[in-house]
The first five atom37 places (N, CA, C, CB, O) and aatype in JSON, in Angstrom:
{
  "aatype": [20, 20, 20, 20, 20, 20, 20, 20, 20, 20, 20, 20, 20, 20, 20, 20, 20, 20, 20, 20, 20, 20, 20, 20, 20, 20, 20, 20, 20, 20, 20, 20, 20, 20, 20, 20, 20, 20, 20, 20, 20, 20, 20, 20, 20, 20, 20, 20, 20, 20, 20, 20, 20, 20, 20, 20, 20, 20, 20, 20, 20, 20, 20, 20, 20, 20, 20, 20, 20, 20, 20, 20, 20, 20, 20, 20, 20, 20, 20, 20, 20, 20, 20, 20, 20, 20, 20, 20, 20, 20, 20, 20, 20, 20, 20, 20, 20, 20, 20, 20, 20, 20, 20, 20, 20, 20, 20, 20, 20, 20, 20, 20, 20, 20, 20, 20, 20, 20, 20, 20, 20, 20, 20, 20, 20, 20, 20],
  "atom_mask": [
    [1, 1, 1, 1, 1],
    [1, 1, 1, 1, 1],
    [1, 1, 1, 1, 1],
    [1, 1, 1, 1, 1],
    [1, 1, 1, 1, 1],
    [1, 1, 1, 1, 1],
    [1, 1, 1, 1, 1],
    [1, 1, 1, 1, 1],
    [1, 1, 1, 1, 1],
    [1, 1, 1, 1, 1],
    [1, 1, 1, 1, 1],
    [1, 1, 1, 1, 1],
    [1, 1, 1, 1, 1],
    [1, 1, 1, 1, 1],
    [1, 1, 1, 1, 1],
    [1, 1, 1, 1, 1],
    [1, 1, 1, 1, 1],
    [1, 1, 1, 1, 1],
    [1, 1, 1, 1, 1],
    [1, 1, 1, 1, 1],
    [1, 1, 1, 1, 1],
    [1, 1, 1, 1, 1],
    [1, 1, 1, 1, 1],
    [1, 1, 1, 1, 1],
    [1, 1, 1, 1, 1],
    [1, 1, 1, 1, 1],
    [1, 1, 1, 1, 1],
    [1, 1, 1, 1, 1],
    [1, 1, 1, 1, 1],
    [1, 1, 1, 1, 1],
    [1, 1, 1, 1, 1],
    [1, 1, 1, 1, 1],
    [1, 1, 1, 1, 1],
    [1, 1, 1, 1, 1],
    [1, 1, 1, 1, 1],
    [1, 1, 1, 1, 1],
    [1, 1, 1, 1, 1],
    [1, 1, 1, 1, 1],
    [1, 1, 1, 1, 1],
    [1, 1, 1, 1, 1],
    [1, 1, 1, 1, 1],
    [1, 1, 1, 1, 1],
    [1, 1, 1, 1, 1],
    [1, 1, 1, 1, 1],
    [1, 1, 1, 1, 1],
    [1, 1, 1, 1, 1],
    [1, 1, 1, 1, 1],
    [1, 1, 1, 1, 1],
    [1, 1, 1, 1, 1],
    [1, 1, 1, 1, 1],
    [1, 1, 1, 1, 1],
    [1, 1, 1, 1, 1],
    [1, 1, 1, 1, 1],
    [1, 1, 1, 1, 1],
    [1, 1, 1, 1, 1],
    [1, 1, 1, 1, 1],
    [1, 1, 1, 1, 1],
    [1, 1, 1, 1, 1],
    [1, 1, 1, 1, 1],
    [1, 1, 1, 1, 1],
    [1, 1, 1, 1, 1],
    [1, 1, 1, 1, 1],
    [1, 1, 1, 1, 1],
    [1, 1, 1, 1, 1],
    [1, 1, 1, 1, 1],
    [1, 1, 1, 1, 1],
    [1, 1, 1, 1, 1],
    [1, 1, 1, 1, 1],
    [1, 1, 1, 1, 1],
    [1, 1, 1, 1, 1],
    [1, 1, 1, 1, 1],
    [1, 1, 1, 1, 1],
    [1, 1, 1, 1, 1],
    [1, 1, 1, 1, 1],
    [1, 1, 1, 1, 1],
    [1, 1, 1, 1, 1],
    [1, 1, 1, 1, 1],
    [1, 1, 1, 1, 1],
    [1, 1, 1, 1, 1],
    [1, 1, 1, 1, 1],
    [1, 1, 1, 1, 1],
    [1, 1, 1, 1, 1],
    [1, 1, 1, 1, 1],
    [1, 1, 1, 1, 1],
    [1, 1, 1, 1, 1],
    [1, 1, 1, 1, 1],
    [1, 1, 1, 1, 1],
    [1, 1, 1, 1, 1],
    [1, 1, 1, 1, 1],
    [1, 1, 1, 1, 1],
    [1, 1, 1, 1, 1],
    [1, 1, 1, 1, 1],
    [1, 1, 1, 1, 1],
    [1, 1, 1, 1, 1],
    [1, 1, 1, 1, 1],
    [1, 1, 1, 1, 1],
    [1, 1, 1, 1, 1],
    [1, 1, 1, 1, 1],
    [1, 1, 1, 1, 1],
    [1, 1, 1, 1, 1],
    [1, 1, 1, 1, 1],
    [1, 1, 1, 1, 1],
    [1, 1, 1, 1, 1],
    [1, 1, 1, 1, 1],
    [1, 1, 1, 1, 1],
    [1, 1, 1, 1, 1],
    [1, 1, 1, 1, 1],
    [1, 1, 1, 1, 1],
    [1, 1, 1, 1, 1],
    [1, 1, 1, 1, 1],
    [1, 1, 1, 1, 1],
    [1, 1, 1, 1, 1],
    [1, 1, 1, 1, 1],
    [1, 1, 1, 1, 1],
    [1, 1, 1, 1, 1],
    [1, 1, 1, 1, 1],
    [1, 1, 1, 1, 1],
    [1, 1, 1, 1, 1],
    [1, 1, 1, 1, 1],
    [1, 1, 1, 1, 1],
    [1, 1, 1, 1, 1],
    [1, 1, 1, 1, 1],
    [1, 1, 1, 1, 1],
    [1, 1, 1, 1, 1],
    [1, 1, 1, 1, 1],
    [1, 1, 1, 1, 1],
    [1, 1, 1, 1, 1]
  ],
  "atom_positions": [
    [[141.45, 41.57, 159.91], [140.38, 40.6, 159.9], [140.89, 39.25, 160.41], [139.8, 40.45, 158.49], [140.18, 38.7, 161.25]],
    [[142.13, 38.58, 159.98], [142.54, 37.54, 160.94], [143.16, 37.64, 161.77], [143.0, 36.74, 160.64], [143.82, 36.63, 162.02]],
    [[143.37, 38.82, 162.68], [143.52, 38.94, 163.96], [142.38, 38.8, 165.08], [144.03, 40.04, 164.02], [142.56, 38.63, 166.28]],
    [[140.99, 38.93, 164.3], [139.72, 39.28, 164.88], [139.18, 37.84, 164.71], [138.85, 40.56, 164.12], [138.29, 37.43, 165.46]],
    [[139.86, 36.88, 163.49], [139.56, 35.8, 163.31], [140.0, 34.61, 164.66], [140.12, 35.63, 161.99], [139.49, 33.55, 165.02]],
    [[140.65, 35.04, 164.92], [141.52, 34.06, 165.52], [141.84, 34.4, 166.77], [142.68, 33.85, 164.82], [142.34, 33.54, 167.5]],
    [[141.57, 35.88, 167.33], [140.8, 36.19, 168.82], [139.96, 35.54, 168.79], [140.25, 37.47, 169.24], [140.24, 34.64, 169.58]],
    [[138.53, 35.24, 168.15], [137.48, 34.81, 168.43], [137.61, 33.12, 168.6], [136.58, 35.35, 167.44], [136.85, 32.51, 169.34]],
    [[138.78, 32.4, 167.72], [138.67, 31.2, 167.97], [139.5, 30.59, 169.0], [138.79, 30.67, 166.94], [139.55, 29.37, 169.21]],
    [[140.27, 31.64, 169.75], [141.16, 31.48, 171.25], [140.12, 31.49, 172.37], [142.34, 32.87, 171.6], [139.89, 30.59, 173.18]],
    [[139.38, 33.03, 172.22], [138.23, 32.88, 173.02], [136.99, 31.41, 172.94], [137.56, 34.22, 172.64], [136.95, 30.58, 173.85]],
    [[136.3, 31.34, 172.03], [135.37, 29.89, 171.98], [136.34, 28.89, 172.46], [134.74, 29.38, 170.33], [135.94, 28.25, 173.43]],
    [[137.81, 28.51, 171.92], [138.84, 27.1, 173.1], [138.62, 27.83, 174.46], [141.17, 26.87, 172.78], [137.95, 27.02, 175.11]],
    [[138.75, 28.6, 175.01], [139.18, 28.5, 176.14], [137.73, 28.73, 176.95], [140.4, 29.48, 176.37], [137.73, 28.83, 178.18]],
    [[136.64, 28.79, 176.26], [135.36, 28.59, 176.97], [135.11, 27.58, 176.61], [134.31, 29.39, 176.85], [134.42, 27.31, 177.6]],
    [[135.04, 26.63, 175.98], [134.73, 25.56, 176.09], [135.74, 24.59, 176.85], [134.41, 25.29, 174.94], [135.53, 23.44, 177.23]],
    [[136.64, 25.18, 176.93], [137.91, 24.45, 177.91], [137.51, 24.54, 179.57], [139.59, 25.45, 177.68], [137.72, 23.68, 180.42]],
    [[137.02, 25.52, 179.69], [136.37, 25.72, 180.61], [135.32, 25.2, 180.96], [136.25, 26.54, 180.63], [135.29, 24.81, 182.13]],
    [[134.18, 25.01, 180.19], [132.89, 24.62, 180.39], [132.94, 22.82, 180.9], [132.05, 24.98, 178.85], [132.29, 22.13, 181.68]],
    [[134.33, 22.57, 179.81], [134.54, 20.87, 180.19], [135.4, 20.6, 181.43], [135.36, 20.03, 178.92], [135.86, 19.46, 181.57]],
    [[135.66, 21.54, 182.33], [136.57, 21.45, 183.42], [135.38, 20.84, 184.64], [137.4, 23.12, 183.76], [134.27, 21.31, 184.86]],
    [[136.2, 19.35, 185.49], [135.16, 18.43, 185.86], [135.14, 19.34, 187.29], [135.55, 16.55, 185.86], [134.33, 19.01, 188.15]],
    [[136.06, 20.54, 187.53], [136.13, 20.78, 188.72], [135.07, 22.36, 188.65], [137.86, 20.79, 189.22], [134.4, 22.77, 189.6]],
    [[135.15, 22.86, 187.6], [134.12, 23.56, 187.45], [132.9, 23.42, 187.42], [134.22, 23.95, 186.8], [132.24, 24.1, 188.22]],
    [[132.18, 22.51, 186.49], [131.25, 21.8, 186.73], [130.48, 21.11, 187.95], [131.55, 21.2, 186.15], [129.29, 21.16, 188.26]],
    [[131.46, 20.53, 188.48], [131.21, 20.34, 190.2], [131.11, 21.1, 190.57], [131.93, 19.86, 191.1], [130.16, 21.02, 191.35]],
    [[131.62, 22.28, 190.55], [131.45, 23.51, 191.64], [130.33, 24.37, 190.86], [133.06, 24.53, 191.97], [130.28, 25.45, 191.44]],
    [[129.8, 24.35, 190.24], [128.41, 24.81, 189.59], [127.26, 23.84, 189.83], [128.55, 24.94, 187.99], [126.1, 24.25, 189.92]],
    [[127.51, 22.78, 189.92], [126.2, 22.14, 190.04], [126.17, 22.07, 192.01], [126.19, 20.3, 189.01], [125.04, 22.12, 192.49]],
    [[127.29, 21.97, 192.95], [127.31, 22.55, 193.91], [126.51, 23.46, 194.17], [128.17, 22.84, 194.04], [125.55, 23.27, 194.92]],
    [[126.78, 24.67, 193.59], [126.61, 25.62, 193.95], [124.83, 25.84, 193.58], [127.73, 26.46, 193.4], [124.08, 26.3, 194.44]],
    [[124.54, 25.59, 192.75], [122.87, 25.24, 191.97], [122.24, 24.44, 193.42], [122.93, 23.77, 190.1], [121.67, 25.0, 194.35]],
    [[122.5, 23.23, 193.29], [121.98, 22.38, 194.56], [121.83, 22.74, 195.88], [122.69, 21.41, 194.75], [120.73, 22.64, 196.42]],
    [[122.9, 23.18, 196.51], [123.22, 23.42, 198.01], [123.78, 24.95, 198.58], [124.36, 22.37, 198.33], [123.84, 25.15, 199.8]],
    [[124.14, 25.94, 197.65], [124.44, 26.71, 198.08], [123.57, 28.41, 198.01], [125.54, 26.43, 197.67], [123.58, 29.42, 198.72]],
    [[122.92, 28.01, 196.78], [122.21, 29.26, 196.22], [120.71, 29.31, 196.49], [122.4, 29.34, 194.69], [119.98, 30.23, 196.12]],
    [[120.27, 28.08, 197.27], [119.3, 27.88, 198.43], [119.29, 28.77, 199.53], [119.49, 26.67, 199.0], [118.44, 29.63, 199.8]],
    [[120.41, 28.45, 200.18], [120.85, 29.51, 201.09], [121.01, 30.68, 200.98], [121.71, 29.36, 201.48], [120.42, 31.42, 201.77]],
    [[121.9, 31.29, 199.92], [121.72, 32.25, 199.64], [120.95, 33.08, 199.14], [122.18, 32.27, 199.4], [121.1, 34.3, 199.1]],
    [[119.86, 32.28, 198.63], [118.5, 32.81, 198.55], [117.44, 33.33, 199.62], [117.94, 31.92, 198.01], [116.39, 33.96, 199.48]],
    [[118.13, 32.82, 200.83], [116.99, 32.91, 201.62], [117.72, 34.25, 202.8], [116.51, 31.12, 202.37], [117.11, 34.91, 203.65]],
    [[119.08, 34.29, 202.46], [119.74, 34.85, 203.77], [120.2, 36.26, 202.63], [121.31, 33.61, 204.74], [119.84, 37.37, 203.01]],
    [[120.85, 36.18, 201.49], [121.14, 37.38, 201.13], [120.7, 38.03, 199.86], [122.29, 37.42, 201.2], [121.21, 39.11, 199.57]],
    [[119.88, 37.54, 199.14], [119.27, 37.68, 197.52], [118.44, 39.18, 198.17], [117.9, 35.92, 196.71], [118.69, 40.0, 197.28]],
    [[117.97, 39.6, 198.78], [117.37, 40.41, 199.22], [117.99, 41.84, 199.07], [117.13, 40.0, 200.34], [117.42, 42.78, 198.5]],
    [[119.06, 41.89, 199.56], [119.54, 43.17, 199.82], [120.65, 42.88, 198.05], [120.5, 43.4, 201.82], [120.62, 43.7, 197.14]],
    [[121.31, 41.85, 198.0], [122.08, 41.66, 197.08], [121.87, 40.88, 195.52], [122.89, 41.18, 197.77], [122.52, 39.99, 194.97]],
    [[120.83, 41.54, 195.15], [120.19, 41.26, 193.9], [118.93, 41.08, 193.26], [120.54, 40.51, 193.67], [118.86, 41.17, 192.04]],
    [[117.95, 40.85, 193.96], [116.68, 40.59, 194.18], [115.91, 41.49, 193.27], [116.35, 40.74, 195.58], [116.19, 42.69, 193.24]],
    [[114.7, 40.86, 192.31], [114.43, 41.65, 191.64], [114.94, 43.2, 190.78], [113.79, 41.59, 192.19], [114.53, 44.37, 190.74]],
    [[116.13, 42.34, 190.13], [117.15, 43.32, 189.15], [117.47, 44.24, 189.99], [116.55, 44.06, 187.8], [117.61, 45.25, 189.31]],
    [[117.74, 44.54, 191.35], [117.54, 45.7, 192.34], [119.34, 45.81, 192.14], [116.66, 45.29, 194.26], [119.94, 44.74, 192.18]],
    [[120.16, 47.1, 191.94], [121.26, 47.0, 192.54], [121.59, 46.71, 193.42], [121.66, 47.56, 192.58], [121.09, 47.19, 194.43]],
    [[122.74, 45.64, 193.51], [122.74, 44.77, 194.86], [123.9, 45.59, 195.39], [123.02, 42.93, 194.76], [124.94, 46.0, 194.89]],
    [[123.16, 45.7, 196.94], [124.23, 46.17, 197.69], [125.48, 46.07, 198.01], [124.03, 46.15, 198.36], [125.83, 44.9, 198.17]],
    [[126.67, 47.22, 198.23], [128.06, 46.72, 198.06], [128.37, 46.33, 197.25], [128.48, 46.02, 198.63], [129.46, 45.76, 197.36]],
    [[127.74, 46.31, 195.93], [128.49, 45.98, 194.66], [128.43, 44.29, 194.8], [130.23, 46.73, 194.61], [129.04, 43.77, 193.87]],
    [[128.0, 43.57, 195.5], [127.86, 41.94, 196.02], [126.7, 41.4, 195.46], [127.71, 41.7, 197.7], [125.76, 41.26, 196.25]],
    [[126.47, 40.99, 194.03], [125.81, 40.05, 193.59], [125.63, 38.99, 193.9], [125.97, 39.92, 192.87], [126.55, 38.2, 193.71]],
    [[124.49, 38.54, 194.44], [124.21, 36.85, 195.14], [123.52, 36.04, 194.33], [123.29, 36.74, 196.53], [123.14, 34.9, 194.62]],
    [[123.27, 36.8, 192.92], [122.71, 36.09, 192.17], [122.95, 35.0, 191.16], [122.32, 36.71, 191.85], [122.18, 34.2, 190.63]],
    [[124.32, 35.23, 191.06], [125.06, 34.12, 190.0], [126.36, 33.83, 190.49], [125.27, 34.66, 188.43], [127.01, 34.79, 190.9]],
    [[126.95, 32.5, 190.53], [127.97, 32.4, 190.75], [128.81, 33.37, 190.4], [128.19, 31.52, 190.43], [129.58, 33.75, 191.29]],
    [[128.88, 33.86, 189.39], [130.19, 34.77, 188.67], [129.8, 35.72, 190.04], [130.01, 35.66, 186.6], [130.42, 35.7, 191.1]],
    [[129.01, 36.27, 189.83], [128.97, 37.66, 190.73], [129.64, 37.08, 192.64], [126.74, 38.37, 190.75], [130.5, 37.77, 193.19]],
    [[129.15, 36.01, 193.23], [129.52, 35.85, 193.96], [131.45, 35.16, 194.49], [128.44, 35.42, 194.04], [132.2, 35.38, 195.43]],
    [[131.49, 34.53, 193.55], [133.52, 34.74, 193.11], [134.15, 35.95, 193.34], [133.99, 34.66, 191.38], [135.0, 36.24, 194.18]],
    [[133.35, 36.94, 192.03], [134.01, 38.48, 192.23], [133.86, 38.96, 193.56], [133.33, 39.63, 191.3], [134.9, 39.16, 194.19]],
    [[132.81, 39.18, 194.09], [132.5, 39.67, 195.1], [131.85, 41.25, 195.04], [133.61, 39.49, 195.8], [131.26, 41.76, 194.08]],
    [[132.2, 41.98, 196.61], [131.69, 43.26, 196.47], [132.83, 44.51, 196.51], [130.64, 43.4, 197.58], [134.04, 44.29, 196.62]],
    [[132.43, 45.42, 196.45], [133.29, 46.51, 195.98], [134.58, 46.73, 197.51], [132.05, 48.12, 195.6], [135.77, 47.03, 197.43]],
    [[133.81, 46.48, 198.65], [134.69, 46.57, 199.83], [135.67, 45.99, 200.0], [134.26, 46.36, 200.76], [136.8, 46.47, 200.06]],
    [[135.15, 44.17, 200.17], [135.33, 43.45, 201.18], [136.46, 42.52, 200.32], [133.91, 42.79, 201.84], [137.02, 41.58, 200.9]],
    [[136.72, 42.78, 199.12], [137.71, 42.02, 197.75], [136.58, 40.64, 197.59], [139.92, 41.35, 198.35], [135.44, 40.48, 198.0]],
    [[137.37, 39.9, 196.91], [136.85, 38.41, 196.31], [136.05, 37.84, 197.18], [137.94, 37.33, 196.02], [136.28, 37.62, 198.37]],
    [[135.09, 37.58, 196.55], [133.75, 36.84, 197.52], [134.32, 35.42, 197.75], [131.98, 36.68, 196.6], [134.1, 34.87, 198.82]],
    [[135.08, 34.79, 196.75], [135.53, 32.95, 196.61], [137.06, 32.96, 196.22], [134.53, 31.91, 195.11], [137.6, 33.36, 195.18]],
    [[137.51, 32.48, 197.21], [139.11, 32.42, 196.48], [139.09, 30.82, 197.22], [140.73, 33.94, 197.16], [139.0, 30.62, 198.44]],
    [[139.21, 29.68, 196.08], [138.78, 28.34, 196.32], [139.6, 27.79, 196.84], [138.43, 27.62, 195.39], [140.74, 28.23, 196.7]],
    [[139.41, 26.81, 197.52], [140.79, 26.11, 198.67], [140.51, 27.0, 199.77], [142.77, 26.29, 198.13], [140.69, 26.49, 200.87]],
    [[140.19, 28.01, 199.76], [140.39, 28.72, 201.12], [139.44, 29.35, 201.99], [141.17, 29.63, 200.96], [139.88, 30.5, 202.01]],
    [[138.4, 29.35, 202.73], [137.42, 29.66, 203.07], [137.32, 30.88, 203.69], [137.05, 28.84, 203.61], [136.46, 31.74, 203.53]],
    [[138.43, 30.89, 204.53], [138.8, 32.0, 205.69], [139.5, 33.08, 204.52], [140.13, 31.32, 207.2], [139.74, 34.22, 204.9]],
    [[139.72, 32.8, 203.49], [139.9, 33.95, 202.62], [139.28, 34.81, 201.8], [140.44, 33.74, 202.06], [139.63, 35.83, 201.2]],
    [[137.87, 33.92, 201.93], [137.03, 34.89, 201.09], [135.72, 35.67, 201.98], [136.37, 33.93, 199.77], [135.05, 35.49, 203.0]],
    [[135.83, 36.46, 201.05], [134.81, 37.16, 202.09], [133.06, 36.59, 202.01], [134.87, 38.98, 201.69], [132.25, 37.14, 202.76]],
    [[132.63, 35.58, 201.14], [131.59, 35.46, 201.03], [131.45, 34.44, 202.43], [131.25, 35.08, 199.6], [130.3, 34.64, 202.83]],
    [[132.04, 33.56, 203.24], [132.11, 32.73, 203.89], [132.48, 33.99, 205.19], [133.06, 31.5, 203.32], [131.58, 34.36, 205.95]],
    [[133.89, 34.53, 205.29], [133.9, 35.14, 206.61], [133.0, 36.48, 206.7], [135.4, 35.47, 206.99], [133.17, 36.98, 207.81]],
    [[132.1, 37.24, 205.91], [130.85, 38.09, 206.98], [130.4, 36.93, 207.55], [129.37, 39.07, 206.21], [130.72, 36.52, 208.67]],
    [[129.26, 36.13, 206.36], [128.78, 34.93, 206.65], [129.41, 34.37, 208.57], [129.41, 33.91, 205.18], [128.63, 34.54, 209.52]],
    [[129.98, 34.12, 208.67], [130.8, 33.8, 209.78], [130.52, 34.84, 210.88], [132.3, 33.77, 209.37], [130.03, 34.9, 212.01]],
    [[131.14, 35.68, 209.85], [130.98, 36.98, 211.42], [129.28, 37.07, 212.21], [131.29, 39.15, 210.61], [128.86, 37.3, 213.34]],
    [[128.66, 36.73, 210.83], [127.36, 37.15, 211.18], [126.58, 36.03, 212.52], [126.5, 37.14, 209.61], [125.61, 36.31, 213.22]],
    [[127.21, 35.05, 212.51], [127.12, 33.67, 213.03], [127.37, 34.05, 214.53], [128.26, 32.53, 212.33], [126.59, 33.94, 215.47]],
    [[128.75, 34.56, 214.52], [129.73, 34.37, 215.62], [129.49, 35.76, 216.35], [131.39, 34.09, 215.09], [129.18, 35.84, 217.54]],
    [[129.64, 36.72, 215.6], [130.08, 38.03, 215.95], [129.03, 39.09, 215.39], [131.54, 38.26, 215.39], [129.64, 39.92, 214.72]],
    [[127.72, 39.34, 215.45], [126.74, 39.95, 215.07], [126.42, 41.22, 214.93], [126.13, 39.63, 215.55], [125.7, 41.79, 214.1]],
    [[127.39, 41.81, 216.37], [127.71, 42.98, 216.3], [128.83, 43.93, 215.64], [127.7, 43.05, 217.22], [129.01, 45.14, 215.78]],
    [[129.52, 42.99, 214.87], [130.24, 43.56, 214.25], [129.66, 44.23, 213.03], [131.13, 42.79, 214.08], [128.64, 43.75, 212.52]],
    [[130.43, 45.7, 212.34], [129.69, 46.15, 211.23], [129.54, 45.47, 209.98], [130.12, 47.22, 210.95], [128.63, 45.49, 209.15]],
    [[130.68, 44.86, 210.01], [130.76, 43.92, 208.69], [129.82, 42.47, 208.48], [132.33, 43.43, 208.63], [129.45, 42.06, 207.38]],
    [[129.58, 41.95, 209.52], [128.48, 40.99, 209.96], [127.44, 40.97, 209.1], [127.94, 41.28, 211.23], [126.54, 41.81, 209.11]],
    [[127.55, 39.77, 208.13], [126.53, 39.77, 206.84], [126.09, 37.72, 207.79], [127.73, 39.97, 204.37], [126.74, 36.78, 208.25]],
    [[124.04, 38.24, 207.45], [123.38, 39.0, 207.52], [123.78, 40.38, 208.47], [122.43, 38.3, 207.76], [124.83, 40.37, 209.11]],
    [[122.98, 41.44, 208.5], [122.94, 42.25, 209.39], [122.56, 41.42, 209.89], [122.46, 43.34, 209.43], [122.44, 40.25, 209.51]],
    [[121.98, 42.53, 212.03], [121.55, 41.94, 212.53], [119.86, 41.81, 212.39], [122.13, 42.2, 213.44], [119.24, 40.99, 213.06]],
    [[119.3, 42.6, 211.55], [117.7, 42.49, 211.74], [117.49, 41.26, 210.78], [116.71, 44.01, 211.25], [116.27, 41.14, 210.63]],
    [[117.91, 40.64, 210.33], [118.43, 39.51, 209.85], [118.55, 37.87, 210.81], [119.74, 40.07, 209.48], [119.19, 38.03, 211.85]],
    [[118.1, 36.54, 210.62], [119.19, 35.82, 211.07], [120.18, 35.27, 210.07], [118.71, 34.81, 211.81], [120.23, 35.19, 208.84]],
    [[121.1, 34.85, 211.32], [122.5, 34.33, 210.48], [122.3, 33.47, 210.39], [123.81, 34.32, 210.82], [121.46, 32.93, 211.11]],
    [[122.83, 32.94, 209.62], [123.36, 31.46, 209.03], [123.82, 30.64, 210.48], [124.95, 31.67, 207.76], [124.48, 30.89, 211.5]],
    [[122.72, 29.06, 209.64], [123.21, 28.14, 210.87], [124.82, 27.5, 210.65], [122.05, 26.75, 211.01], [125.52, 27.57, 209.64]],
    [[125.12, 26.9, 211.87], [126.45, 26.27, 211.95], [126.23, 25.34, 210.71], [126.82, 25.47, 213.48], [127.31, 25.39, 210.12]],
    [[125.54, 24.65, 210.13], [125.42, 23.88, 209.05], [125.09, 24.41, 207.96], [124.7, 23.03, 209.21], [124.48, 23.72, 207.14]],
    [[125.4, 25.76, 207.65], [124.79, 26.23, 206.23], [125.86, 26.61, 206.23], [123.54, 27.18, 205.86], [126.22, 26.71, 205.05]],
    [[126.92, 27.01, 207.15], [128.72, 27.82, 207.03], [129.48, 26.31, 206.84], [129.53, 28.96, 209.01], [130.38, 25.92, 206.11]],
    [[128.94, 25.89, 207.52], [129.71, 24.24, 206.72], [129.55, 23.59, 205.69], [129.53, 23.11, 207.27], [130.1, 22.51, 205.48]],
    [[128.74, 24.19, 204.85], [128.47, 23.64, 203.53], [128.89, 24.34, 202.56], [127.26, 23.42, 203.28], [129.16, 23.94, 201.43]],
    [[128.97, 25.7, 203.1], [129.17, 27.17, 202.09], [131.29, 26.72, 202.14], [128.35, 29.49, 203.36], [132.09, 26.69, 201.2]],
    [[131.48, 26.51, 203.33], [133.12, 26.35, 203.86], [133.53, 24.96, 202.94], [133.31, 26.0, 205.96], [134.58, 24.88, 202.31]],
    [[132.55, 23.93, 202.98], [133.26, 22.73, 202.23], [133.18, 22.82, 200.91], [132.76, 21.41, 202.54], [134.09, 22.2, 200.37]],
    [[132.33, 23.42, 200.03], [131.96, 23.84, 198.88], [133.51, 25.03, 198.53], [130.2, 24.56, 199.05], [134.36, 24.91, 197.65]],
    [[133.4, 25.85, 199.36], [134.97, 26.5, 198.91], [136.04, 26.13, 199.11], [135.3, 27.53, 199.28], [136.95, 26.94, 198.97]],
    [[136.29, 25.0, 199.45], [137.47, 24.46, 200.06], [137.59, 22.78, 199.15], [137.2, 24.4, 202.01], [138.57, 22.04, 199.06]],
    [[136.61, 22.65, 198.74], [137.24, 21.32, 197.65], [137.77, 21.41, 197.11], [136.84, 20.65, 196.88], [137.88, 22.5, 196.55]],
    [[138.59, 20.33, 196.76], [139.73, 20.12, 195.93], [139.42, 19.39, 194.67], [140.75, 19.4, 196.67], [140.31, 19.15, 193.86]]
  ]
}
C-alpha cells in the first residue's frame, strides 16, 4: 500500500512539473493557435476525424498523438529539429515532391503552403 502510495505521489509531481514547464505550455498554446488550424484543414480527415481510426496509426487530433506519430514513419515531433520529424517532412514532401508515396497530403489533396511548413518548421524548432 505505500508503494502504491507514493507511485501515485511521484506520478501527480511530475505532471504537474510538467504542466508548469513555460516551454511546454508555449508549445501547447502554439500548437492550439497556429498549428491545429492547419491541421485541421489538411489532415484531420483521413487522421482522426470523427473518432474514425486514423490512418497509419497518425493521430492529428491532439498534440500527444501528433509527437508520437504514426506506426511507419517513427516520431511525428522530435523538437529542435524539423527535418527530423516526420510530421513536418511528408508535410514537405507533399509541397515539394507530390509524387512521392510518402507525400502527406496525398495528391487528391492540396499541400500545404510555403507558409503553413514555416510555421509548422518554426513551431518545431523553438527553443
Amino acid at each position: 500500500m505505500l508503494r502504491l502510495s507514493l507511485l501515485s505521489l511521484i506520478c501527480a509531481s511530475t505532471f504537474s512539473f510538467a504542466a508548469d514547464d513555460p516551454k511546454t505550455a508555449a508549445r501547447l498554446a502554439t500548437f492550439t493557435k497556429d498549428i491545429k488550424p492547419i491541421l485541421d484543414k489538411t489532415c484531420i480527415s483521413c487522421h482522426g476525424k470523427d473518432g474514425k481510426k486514423p490512418k497509419g496509426g497518425f493521430n492529428a487530433t491532439t498534440l500527444d498523438g501528433i509527437v508520437k506519430g504514426g506506426k511507419e514513419e517513427g516520431k511525428g515531433i522530435t523538437w529542435g529539429d524539423a527535418d527530423k520529424s516526420s510530421l513536418y517532412h511528408l508535410a514537405f514532401l507533399g509541397a515539394t515532391a507530390p509524387n512521392e508515396d510518402k507525400a502527406m497530403p496525398p495528391k487528391k489533396h492540396d499541400p500545404l503552403t510555403t507558409e503553413q511548413l514555416a510555421t509548422i518548421k518554426t513551431w518545431i524548432e523553438a527553443k
